[in-house]
VOPAGU-2260 file (C-alpha; in pm, 1 decimal, decimal comma):
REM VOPAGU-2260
SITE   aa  ch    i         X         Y         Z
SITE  UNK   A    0    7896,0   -9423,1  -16591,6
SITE  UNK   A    1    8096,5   -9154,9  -16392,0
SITE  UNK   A    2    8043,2   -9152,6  -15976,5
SITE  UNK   A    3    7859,8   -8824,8  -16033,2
SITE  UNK   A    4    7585,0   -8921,9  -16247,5
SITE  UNK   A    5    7531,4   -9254,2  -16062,0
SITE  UNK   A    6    7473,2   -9117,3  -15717,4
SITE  UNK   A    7    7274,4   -8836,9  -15901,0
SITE  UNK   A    8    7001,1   -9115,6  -16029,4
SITE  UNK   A    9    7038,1   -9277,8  -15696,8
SITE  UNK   A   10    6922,7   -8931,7  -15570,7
SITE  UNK   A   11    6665,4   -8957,1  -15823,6
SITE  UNK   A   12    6493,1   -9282,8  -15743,2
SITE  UNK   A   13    6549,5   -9183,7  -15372,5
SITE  UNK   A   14    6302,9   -8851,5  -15439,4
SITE  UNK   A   15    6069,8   -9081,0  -15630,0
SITE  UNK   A   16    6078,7   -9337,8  -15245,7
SITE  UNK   A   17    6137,1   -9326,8  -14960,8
SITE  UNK   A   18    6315,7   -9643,7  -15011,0
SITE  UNK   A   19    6601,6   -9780,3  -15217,9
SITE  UNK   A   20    6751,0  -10095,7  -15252,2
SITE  UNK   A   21    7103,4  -10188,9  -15308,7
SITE  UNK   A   22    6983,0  -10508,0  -15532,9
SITE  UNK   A   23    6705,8  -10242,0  -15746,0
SITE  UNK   A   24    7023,9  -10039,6  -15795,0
SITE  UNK   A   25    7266,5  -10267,5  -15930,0
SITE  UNK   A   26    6976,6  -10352,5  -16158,6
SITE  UNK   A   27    6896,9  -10011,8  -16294,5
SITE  UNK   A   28    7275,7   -9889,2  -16254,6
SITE  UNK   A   29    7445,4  -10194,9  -16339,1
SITE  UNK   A   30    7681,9  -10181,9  -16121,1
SITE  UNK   A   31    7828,6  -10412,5  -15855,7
SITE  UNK   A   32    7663,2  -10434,0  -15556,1
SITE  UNK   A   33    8015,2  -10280,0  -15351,5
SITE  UNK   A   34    7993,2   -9991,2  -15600,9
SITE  UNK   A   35    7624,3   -9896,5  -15485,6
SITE  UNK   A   36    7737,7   -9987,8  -15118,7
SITE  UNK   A   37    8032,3   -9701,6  -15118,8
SITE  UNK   A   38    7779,6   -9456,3  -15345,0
SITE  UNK   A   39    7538,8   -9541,4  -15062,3
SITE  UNK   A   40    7778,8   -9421,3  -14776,4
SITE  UNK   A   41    7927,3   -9172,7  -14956,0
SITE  UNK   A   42    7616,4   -9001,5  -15015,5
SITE  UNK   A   43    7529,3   -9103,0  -14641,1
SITE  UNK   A   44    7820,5   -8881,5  -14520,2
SITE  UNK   A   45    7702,5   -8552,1  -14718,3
SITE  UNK   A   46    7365,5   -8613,0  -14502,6
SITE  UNK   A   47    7224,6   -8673,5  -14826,1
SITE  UNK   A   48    6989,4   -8994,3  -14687,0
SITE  UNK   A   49    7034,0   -9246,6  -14403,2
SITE  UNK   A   50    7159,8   -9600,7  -14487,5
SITE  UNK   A   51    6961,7   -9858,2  -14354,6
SITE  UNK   A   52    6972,2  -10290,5  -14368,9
SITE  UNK   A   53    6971,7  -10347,9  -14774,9
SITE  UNK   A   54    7011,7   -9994,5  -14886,3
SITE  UNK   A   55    6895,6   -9645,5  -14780,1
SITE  UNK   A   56    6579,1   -9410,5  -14717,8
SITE  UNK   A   57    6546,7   -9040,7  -14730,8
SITE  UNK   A   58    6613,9   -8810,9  -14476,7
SITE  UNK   A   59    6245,4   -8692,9  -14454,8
SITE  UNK   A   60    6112,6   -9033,4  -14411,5
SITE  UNK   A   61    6297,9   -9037,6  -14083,9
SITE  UNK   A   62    6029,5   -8729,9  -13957,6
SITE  UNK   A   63    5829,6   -8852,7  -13685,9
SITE  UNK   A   64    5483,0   -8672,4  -13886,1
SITE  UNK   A   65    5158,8   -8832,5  -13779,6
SITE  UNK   A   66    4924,8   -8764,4  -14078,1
SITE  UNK   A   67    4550,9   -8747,3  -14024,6
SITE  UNK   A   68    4321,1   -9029,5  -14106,7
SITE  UNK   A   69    4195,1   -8915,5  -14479,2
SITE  UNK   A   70    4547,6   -8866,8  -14557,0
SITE  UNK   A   71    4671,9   -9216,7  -14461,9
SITE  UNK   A   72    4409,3   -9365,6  -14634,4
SITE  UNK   A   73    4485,2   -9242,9  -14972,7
SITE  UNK   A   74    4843,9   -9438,4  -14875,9
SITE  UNK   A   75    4886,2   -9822,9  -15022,6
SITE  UNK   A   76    4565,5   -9886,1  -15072,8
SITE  UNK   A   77    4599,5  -10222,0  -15210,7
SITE  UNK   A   78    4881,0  -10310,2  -15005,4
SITE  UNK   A   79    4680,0  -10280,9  -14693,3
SITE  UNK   A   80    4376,7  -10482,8  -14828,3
SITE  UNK   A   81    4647,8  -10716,6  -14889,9
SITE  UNK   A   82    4759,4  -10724,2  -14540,9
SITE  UNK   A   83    4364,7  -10726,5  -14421,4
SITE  UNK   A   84    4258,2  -11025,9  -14637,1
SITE  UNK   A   85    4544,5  -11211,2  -14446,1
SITE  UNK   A   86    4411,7  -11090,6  -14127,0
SITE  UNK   A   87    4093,3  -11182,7  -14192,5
SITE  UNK   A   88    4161,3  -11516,6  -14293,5
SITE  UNK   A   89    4312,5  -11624,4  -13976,4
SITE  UNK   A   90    3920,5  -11499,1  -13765,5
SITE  UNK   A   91    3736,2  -11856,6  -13733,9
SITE  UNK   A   92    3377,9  -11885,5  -13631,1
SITE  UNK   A   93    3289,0  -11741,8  -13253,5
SITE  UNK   A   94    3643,8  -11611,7  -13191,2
SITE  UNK   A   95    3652,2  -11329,8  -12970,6
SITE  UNK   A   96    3900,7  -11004,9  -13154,4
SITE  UNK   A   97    4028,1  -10711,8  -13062,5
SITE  UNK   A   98    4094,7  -10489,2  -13363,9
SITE  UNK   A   99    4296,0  -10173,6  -13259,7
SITE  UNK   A  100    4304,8   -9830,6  -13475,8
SITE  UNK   A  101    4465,3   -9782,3  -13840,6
SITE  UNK   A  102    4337,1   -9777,0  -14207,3
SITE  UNK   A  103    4480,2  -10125,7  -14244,5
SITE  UNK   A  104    4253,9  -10237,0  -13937,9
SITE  UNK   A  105    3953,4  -10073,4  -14127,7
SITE  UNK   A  106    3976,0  -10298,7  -14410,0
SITE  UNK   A  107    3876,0  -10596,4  -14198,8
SITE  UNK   A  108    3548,8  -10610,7  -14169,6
SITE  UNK   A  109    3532,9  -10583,5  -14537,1
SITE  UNK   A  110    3695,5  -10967,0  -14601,2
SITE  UNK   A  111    3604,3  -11148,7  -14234,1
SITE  UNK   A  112    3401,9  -11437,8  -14355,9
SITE  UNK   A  113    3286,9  -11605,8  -14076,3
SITE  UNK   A  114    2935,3  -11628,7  -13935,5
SITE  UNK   A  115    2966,8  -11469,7  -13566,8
SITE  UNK   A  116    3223,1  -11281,2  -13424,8
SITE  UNK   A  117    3256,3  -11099,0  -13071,1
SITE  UNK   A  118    3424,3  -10770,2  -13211,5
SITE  UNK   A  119    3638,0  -10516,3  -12934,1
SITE  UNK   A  120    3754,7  -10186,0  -13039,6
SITE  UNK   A  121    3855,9   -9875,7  -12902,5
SITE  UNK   A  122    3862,7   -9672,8  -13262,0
SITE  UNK   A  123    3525,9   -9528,4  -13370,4
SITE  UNK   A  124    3623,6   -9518,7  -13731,3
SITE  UNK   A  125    3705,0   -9925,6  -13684,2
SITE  UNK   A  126    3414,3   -9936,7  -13477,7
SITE  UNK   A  127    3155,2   -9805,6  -13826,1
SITE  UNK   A  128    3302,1  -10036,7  -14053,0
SITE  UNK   A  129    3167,8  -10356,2  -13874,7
SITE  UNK   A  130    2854,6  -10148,9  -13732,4
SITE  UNK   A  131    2494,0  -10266,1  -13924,8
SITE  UNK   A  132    2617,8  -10589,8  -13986,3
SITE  UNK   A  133    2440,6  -10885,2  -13788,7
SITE  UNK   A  134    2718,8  -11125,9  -13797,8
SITE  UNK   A  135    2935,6  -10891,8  -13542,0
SITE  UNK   A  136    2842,2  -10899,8  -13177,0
SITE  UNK   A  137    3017,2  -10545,7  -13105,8
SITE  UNK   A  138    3171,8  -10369,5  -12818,5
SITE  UNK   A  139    3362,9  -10000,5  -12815,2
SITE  UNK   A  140    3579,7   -9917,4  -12547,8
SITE  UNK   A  141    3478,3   -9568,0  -12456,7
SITE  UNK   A  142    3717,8   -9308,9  -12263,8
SITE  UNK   A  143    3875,0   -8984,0  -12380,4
SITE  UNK   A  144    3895,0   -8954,6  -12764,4
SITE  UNK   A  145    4187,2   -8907,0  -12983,6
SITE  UNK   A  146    4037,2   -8661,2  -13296,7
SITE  UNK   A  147    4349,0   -8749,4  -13503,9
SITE  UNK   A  148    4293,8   -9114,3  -13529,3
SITE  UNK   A  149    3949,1   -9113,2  -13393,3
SITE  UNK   A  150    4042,0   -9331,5  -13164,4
SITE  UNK   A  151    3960,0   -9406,3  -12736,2
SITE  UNK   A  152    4232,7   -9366,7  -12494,3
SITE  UNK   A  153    4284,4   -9285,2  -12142,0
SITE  UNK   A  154    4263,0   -9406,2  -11796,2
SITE  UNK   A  155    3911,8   -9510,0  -11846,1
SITE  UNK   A  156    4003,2   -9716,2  -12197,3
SITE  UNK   A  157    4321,8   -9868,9  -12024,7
SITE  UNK   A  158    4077,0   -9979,0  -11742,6
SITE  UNK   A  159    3810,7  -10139,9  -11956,7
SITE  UNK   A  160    4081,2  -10282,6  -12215,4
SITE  UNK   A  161    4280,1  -10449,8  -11924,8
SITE  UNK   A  162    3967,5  -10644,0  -11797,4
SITE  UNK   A  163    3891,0  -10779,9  -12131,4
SITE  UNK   A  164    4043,0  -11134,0  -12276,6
SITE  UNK   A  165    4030,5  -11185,0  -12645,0
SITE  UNK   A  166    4167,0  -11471,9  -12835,2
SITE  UNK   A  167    4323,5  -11246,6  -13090,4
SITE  UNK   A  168    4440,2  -10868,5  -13115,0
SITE  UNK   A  169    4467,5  -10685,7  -13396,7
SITE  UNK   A  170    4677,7  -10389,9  -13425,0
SITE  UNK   A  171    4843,9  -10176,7  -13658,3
SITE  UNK   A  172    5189,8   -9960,8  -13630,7
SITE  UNK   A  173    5378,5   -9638,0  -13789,2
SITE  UNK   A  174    5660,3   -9814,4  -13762,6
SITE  UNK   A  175    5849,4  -10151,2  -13718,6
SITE  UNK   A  176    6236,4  -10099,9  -13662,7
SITE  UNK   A  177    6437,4  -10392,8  -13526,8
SITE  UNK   A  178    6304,0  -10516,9  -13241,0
SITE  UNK   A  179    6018,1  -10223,8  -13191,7
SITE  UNK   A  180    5661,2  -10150,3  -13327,3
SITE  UNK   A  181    5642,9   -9794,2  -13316,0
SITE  UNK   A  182    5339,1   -9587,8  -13312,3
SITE  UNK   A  183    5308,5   -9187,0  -13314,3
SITE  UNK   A  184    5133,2   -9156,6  -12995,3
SITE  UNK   A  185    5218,9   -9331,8  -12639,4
SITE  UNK   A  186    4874,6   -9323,8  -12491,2
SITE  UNK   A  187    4717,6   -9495,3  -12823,6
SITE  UNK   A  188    5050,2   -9707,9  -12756,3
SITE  UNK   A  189    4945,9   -9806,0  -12400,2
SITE  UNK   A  190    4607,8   -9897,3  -12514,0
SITE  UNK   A  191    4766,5  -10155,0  -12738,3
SITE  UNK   A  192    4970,7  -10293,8  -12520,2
SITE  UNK   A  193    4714,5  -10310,9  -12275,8
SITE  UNK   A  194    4502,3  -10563,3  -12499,7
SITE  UNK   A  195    4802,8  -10751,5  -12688,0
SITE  UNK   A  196    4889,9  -10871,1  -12353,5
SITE  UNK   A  197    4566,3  -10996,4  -12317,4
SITE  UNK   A  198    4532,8  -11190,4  -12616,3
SITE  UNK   A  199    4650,7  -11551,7  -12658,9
SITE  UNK   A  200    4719,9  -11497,8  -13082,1
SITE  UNK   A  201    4869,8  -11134,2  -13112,2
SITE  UNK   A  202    4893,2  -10994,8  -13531,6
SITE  UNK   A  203    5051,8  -10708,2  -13646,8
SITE  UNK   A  204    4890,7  -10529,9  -13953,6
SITE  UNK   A  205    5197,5  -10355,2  -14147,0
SITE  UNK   A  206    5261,7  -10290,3  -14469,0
SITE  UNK   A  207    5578,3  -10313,6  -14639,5
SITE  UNK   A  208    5635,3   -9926,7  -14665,1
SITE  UNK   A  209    5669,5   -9881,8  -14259,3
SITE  UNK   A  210    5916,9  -10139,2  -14199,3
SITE  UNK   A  211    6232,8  -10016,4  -14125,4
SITE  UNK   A  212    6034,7   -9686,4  -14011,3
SITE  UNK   A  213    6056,0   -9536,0  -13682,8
SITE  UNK   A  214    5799,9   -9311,1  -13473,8
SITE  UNK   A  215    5798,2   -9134,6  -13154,3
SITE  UNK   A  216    5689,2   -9445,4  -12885,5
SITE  UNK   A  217    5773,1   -9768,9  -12937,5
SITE  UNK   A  218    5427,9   -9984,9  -12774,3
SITE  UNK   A  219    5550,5  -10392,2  -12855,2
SITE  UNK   A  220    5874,9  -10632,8  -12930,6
SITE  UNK   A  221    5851,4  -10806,9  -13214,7
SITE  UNK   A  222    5935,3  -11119,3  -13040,6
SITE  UNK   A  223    5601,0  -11090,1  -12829,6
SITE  UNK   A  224    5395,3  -11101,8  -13144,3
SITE  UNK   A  225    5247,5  -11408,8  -13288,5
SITE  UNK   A  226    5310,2  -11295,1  -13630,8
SITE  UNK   A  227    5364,5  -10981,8  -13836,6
SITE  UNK   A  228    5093,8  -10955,6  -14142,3
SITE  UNK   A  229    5258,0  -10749,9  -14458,7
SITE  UNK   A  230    5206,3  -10763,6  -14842,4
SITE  UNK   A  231    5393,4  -10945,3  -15108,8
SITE  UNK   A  232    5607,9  -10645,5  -15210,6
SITE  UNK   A  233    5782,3  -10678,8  -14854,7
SITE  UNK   A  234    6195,4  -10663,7  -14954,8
SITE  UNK   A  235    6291,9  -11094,2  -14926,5
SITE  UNK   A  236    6586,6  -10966,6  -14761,9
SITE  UNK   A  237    6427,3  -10764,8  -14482,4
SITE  UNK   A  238    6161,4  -11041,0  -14467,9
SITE  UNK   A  239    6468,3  -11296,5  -14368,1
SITE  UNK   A  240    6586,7  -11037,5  -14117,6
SITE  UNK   A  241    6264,6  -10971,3  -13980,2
SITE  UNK   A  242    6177,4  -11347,2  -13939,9
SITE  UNK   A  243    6472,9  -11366,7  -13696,6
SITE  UNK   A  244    6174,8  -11167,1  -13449,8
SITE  UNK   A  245    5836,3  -11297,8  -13562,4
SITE  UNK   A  246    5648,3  -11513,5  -13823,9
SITE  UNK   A  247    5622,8  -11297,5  -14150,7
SITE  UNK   A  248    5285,4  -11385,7  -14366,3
SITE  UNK   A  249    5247,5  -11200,7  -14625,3
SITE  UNK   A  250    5012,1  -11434,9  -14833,9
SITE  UNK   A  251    4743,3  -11592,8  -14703,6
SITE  UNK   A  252    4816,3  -11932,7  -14584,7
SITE  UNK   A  253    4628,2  -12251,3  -14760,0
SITE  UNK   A  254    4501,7  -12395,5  -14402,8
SITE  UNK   A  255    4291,7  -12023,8  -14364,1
SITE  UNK   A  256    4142,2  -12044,7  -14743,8
């Protein structure tokens, strides 16, 4: 196959995600892994996409774009009920939780399984999905609200959120990029913060599709974090990079069945 037409399909699968990598393409191309790697930079240096740990995204995915609510949760579906089961297995019987904003985070209350939970939330969307059901002693943070992910923020969320202990926090992320979770918005970002400090077991909720993403405000170090939940199509090679940081689970683990 001539260098053209290979870094043509690699265009190709690029356009179909936002994510390549090298090992998919020596699959599909058959060709060496080097070969991709100089096809890789080579189209990298006609600004044709970024090259990132493992092989490359597309230029667009590096927009900072915060879509609205509906729109994100037509995104993964099944990936982030993935990522919720495992978060919901690790919620034991009377444990106090903070679960933060995200359409990940709304799957929860779906696949908690536990008999009585003290529930803390600053995200009204969050807040409706464990609302009517007895087993959830429930608390929203109130302050100024945040239409595009229906979510509390403010001076008068940051004060409630920083007086409030919980044994674990939830939260969710745009993006995770080395070291940083990254989120669209740095007051929403504060908020997190805020209540991750607070929390003596501290989860992030990401699916596999915003790691190695960045976003506008970075909120949290990986190295803080207790563990980062994903799915099972995370990359094994950025999974071994990113457990260098944090715990990885992306299955749930037999101890939480």
């Amino acid at each position: 196959m001539l260098k053209e037409e290979r870094q043509e399909l690699i265009l190709e699968s690029l356009n179909k995600a936002d994510i390549i990598r090298v090992a998919d393409l020596t699959r599909k191309l058959e060709a060496t892994e080097m070969t991709i790697r100089r096809d890789l930079q080579s189209l990298e240096e006609r600004g044709l996409l970024i090259r990132i740990h493992g092989g490359a995204r597309s230029k667009e995915s590096a927009k900072f774009e915060e879509l609205s609510l509906n729109e994100k949760r037509g995104i993964n579906t099944e990936n982030k009920i993935e990522v919720a089961k495992i978060a919901a297995s690790l919620v034991k019987d009377h444990d106090i939780i903070y679960v933060g904003p995200g359409t990940t985070a709304e799957f929860l209350a779906d696949y908690i399984k536990v008999s009585n939970v003290k529930v803390v939330t600053n995200c009204l969307s969050v807040f409706e999905r464990f609302r009517g059901d007895d087993r959830f002693d429930l608390i929203l943070v109130g302050g100024r609200l945040r239409a595009k992910t229906n979510t509390f923020v403010g001076s008068f969320a940051n004060d409630m959120l920083a007086k409030i202990r919980v044994k674990i926090a939830f939260i969710g992320a745009n993006g995770v990029a080395g070291n940083d979770v990254m989120t669209s918005n740095e007051e929403e970002g504060h908020c997190q913060k805020i209540i991750m400090n607070n929390a003596i077991e501290r989860y992030l909720l990401c699916d596999s599709s915003k790691i190695e993403k960045e976003d506008f405000y970075t909120l949290y170090n990986l190295e803080e974090i207790t563990a980062l939940l994903t799915d099972s199509k995370i990359d094994p090679d950025l999974k071994l990079k990113y457990s260098k940081y944090c715990k990885i689970m992306n299955a749930v683990q037999e101890e939480n069945l």
